[in-house]
C-alpha positions as CSV (number, residue, x, y, z in Angstrom):
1,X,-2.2,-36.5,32.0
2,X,-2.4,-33.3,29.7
3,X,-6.5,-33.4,29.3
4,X,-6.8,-30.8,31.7
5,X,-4.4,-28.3,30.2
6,X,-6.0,-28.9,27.0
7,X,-9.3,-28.2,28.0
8,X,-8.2,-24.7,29.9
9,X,-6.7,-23.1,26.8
10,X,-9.7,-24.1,24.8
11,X,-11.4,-22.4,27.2
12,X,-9.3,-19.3,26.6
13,X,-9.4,-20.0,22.9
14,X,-13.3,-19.3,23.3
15,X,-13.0,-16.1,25.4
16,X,-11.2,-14.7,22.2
17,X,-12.3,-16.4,19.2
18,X,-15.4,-14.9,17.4
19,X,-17.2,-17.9,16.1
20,X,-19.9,-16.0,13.6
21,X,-21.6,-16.5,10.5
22,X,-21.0,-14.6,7.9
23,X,-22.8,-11.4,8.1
24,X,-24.2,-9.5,4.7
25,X,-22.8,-6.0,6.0
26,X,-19.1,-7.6,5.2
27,X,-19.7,-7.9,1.3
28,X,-18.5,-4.8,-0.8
29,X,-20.6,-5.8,-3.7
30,X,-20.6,-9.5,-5.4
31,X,-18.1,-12.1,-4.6
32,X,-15.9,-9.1,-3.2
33,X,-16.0,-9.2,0.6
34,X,-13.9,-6.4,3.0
35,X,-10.6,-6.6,3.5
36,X,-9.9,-9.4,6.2
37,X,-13.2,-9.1,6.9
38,X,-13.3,-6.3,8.5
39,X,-16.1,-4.2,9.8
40,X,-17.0,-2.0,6.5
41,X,-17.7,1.7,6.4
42,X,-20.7,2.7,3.9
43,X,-20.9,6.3,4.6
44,X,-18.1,8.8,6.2
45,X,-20.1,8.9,9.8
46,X,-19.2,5.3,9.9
47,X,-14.9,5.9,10.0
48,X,-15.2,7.7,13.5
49,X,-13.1,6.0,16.3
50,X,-11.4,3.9,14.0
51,X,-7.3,4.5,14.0
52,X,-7.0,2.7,10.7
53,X,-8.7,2.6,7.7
54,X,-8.6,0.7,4.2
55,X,-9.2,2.1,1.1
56,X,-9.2,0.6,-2.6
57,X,-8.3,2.9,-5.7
58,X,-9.2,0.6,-8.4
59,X,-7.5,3.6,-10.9
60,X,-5.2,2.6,-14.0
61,X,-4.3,5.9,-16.4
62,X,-1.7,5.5,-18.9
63,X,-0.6,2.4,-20.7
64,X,2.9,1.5,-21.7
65,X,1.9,-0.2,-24.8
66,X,5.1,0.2,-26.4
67,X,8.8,1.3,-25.7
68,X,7.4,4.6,-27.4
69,X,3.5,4.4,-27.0
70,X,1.3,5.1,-24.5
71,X,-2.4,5.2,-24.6
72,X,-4.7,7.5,-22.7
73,X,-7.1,6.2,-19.3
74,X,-10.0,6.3,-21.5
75,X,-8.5,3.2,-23.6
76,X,-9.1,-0.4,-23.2
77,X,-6.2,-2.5,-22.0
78,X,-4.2,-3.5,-24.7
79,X,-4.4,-7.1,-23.3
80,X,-7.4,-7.0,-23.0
81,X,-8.2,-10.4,-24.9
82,X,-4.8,-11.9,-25.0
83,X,-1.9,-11.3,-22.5
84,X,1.0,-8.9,-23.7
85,X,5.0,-9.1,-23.2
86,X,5.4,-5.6,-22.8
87,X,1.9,-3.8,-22.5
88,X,0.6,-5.5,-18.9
89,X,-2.3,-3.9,-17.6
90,X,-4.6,-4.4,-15.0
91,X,-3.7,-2.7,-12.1
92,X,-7.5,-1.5,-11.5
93,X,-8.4,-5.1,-10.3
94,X,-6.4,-5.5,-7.7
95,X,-8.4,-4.0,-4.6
96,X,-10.6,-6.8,-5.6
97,X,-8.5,-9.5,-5.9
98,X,-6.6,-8.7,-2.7
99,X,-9.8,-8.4,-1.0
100,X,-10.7,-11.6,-2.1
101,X,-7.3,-13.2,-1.4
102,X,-7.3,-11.7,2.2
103,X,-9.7,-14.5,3.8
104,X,-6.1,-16.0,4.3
105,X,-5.8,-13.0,7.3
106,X,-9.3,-13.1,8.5
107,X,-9.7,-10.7,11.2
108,X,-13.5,-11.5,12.3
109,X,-12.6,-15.1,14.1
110,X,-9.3,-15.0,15.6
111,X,-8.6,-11.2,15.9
112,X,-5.1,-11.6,14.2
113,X,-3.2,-13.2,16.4
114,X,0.7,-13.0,15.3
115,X,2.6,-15.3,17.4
116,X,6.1,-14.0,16.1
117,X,5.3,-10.7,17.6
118,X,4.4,-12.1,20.7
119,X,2.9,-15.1,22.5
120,X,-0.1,-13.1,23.6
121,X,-0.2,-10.4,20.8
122,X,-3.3,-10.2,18.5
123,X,-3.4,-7.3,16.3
124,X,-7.3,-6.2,16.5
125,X,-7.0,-5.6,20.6
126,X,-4.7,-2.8,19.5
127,X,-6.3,-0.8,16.7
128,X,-9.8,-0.6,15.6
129,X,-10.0,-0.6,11.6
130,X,-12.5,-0.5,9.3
131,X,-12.9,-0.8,5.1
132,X,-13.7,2.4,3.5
133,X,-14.5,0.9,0.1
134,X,-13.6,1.8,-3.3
135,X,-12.9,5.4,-4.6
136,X,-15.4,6.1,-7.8
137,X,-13.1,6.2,-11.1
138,X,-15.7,7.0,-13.9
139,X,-13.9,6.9,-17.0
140,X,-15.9,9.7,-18.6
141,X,-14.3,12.1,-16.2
142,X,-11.2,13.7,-16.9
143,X,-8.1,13.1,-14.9
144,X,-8.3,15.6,-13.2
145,X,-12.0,15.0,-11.9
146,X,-11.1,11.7,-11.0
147,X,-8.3,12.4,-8.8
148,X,-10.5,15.1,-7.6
149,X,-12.8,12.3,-6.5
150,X,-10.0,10.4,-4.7
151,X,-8.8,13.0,-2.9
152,X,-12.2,13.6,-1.5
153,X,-12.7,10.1,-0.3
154,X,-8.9,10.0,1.2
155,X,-9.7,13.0,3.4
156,X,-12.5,11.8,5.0
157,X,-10.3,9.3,7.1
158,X,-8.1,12.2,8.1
159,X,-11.0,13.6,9.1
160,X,-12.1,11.5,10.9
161,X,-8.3,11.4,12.3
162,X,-7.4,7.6,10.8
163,X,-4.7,6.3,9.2
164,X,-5.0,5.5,5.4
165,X,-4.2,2.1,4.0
166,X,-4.4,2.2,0.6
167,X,-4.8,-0.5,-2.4
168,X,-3.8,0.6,-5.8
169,X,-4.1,0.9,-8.7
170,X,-0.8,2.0,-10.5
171,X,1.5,4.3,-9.0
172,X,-0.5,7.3,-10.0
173,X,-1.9,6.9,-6.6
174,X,0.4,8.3,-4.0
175,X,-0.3,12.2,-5.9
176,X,-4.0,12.4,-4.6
177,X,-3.2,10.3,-1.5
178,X,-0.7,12.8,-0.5
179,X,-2.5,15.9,-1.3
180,X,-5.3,14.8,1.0
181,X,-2.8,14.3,3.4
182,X,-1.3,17.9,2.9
183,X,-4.8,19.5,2.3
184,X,-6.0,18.1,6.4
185,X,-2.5,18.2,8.2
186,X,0.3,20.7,9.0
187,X,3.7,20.7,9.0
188,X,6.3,18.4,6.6
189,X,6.1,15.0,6.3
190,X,9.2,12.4,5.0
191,X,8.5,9.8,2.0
192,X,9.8,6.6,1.8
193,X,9.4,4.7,-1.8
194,X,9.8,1.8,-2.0
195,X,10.5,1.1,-6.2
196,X,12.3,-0.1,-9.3
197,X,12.0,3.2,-11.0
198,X,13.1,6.9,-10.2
199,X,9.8,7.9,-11.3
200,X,11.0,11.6,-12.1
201,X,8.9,12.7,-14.7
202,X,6.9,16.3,-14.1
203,X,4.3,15.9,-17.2
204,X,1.2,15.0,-17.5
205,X,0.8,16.1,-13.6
206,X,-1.1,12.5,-13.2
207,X,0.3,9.4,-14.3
208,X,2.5,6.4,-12.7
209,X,5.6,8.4,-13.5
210,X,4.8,11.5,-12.0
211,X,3.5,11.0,-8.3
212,X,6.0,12.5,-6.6
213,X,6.9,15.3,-8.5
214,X,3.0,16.2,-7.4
215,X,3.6,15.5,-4.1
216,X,6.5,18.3,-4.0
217,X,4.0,20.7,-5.5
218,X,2.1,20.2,-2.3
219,X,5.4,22.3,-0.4
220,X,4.4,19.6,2.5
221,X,7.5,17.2,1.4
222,X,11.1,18.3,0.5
223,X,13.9,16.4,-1.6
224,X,15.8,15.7,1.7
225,X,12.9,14.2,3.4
226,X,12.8,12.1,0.4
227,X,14.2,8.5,-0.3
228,X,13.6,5.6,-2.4
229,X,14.7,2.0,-1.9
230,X,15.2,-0.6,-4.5
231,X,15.8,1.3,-7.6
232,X,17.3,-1.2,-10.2
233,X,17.0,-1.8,-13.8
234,X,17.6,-0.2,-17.5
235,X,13.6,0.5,-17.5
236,X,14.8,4.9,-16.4
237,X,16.1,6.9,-18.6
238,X,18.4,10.0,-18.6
239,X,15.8,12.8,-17.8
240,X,14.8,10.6,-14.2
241,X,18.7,10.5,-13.8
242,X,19.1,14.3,-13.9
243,X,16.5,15.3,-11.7
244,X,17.5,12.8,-9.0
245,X,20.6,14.5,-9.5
246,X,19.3,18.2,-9.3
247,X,16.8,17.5,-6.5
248,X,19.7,15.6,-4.9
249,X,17.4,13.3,-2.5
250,X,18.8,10.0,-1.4
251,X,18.4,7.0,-3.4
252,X,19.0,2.8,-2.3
253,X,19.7,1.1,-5.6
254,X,19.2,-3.3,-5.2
255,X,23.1,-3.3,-4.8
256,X,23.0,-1.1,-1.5
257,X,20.6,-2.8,0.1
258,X,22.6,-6.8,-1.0
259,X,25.8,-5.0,0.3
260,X,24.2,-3.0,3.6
261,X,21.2,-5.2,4.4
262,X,18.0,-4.1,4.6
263,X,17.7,-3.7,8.6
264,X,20.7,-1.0,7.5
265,X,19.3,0.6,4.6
266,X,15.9,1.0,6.2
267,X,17.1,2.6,9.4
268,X,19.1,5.2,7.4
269,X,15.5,5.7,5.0
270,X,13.7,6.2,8.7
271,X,16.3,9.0,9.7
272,X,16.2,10.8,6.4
273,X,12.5,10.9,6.3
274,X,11.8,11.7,9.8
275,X,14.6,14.7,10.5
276,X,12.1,17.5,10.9
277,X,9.2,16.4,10.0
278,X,5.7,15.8,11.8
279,X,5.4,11.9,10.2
280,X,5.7,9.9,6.7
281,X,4.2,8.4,4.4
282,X,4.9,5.1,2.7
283,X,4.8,3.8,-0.8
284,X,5.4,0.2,-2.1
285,X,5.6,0.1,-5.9
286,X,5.1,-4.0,-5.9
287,X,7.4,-4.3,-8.7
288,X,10.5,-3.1,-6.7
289,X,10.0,-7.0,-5.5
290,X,11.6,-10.0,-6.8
291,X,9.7,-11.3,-10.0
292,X,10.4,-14.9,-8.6
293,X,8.5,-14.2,-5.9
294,X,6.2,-11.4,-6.3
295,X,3.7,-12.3,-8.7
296,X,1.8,-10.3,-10.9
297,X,3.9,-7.4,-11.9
298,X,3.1,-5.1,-14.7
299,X,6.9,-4.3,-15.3
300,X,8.5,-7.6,-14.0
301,X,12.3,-7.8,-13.8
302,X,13.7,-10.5,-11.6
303,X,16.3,-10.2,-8.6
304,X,14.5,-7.4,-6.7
305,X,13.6,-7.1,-2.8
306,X,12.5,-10.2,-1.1
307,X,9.2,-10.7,0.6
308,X,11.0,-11.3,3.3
309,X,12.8,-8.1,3.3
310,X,9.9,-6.0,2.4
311,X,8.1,-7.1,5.6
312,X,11.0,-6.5,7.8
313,X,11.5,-3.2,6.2
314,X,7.4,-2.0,6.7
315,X,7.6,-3.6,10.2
316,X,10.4,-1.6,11.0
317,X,8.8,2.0,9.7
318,X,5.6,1.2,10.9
319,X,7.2,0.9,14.5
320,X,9.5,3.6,14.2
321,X,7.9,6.2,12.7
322,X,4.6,8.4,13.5
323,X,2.7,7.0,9.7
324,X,0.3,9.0,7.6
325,X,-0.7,6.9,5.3
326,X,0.7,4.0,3.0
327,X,-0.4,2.3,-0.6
328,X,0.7,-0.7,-2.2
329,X,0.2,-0.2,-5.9
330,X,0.8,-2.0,-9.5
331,X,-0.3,-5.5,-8.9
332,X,-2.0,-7.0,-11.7
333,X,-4.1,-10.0,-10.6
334,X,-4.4,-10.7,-14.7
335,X,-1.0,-12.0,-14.8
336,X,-0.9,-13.3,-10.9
337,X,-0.7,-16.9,-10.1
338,X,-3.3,-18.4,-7.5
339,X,-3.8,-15.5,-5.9
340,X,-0.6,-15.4,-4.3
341,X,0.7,-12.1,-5.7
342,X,-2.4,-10.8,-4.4
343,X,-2.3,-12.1,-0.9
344,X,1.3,-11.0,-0.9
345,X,-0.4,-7.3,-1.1
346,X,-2.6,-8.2,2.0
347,X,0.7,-9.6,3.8
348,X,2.1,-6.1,3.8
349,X,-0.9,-4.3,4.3
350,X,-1.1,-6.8,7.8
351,X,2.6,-6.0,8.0
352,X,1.8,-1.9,8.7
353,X,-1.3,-2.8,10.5
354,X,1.0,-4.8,12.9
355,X,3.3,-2.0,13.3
356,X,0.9,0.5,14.2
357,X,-1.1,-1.9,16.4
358,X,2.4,-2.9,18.5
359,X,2.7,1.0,19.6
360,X,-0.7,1.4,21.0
361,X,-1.8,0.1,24.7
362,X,-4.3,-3.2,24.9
363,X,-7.7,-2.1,24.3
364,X,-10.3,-3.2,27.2
């Protein structure tokens, strides 16, 4: 009675679905293949005509070893050989691992079809996207070459006028990624952070505590085009507290967004970031996410953001908002449990992807 019904959607099924080996050209190096499998980009010719791009900055600087030390980028992890309560490093693997982890969202077979966006919606008849690789971080350099070198391969998707998605690394990240985005665009842009931490140290210029006061130096963000969500925790200290104060941006702490609601506290972010400015840019600092669910933080602490939350909350900027560039950053696959911390990473990478792809016409 049904046979025939069957046998026409397989028929659309095949129309659609790539059914292909896998190709060489999708490896990054080793085990390591591209992110969802998608087409990979060797040389900077190869990011024309694509709207979004993926990039991997496989960068960890200073270690919290202590409550008062800290040891320099050319260290070795403190855990290196045996896993530490306080000093939890490993940030620099995690473009692998959530490459690895991202065959859960492969793109090469079944285009990304996302039926809770719509019964006929698949994300890659939207966008066209490519993986950009790794940046280079050569430990003999200094921190300033490095970040040098990441700026360089961050402005070659803008470009080649795509969007940056990028896989961190600590939260040093958004300073280069921003001033790439300041160095090849005009005008002001909003920032929306999502993070436990204030993050409002000025000194050294690169480290995971001292992004954003690098990304004012660029004079293409201003206090009141910034906002974080999510802030929570004794892990700040009274200097953060003061220049919050000073600068007098706009802050969510965990107890706005349990009282407001995320949909709320989101669409308030959206209207702070965008008054005046030409588009934003997005940070997620993973451990502004529930411990419970979020696995593999460096600085876990338990009763943050949900993953649900955190998806509705990039869904919503990513549709919303004309997006420069985002980064998901501090993920340690070293202290991550079967892979799920990292494909949580690649779940709200998809998330922005989506977002974008929703605003733009069917490809044909």
């Amino acid at each position: 009675m049904y046979y025939e019904r069957f046998k026409e959607a397989e028929e659309k099924a095949l129309r659609i679905d790539k059914k292909t080996d896998r190709k060489m050209e999708r490896i990054l190096h080793d085990d390591v293949h591209s992110f969802m499998e998608l087409p990979i980009a060797r040389k900077k010719e190869d990011l024309k005509g694509n709207d979004i791009v993926i990039v991997g900055i496989p960068y960890e600087g200073s270690k919290l070893v202590t409550p008062y030390e800290c040891w320099p980028l050319a260290a070795s992890d403190p855990d290196e050989n045996e896993k530490q309560i306080y000093a939890r490093c490993g940030a620099q693997y995690c473009p692998d691992a959530v490459r690895r982890n991202s065959i859960h969202y492969n793109m090469a077979q079944g285009d990304g079809y996302l039926p809770e966006v719509g019964p006929d919606f698949y994300v890659m008849h939207h966008i066209s996207a490519a993986d950009y690789g790794d940046a280079v971080i050569d430990k003999s350099k200094s921190t300033e070459e490095i970040m040098d070198s990441i700026r360089s391969k961050i402005e070659d998707v803008y470009e080649a006028g795509a969007i940056p998605l990028v896989i961190g690394g600590d939260h040093t990240i958004p300073a280069p990624v921003f001033e790439a985005l300041a160095n090849k665009n005009d005008g002001n842009f909003g920032i929306i952070d999502f993070d436990s931490h204030f993050d409002m140290s000025y000194e050294p210029r690169y480290w995971a505590g001292s992004q954003w006061a690098a990304c004012f130096e660029t004079g293409k963000v201003k206090p009141e085009n910034f906002v974080q969500i999510g802030i929570r925790g004794i892990r700040q200290n009274a200097f953060w507290q003061y220049v919050q104060q000073d600068l007098g941006y706009k802050y969510f702490s965990i107890r706005d967004v349990e009282e407001q609601g995320i949909r709320a506290v989101v669409q308030q972010a959206i209207d702070i970031a965008t008054k005046g400015t030409k588009g934003i840019y997005v940070s997620l600092d993973y451990d502004c996410l529930d411990a419970a669910l979020a696995y593999g933080q460096k600085y876990p602490d338990v009763a943050g953001i949900t993953s649900r939350e955190i998806l509705v909350a990039l869904r919503m900027i990513s549709e919303q908002t004309n997006l420069y560039g985002f980064d998901v950053c501090c993920m340690s696959p070293r202290y991550d449990i079967n892979g799920l911390g990292a494909q949580m990473v690649g779940r709200a990478m998809l998330e922005v992807m989506t977002g974008i792809a929703e605003k733009k016409p069917e490809k044909k």
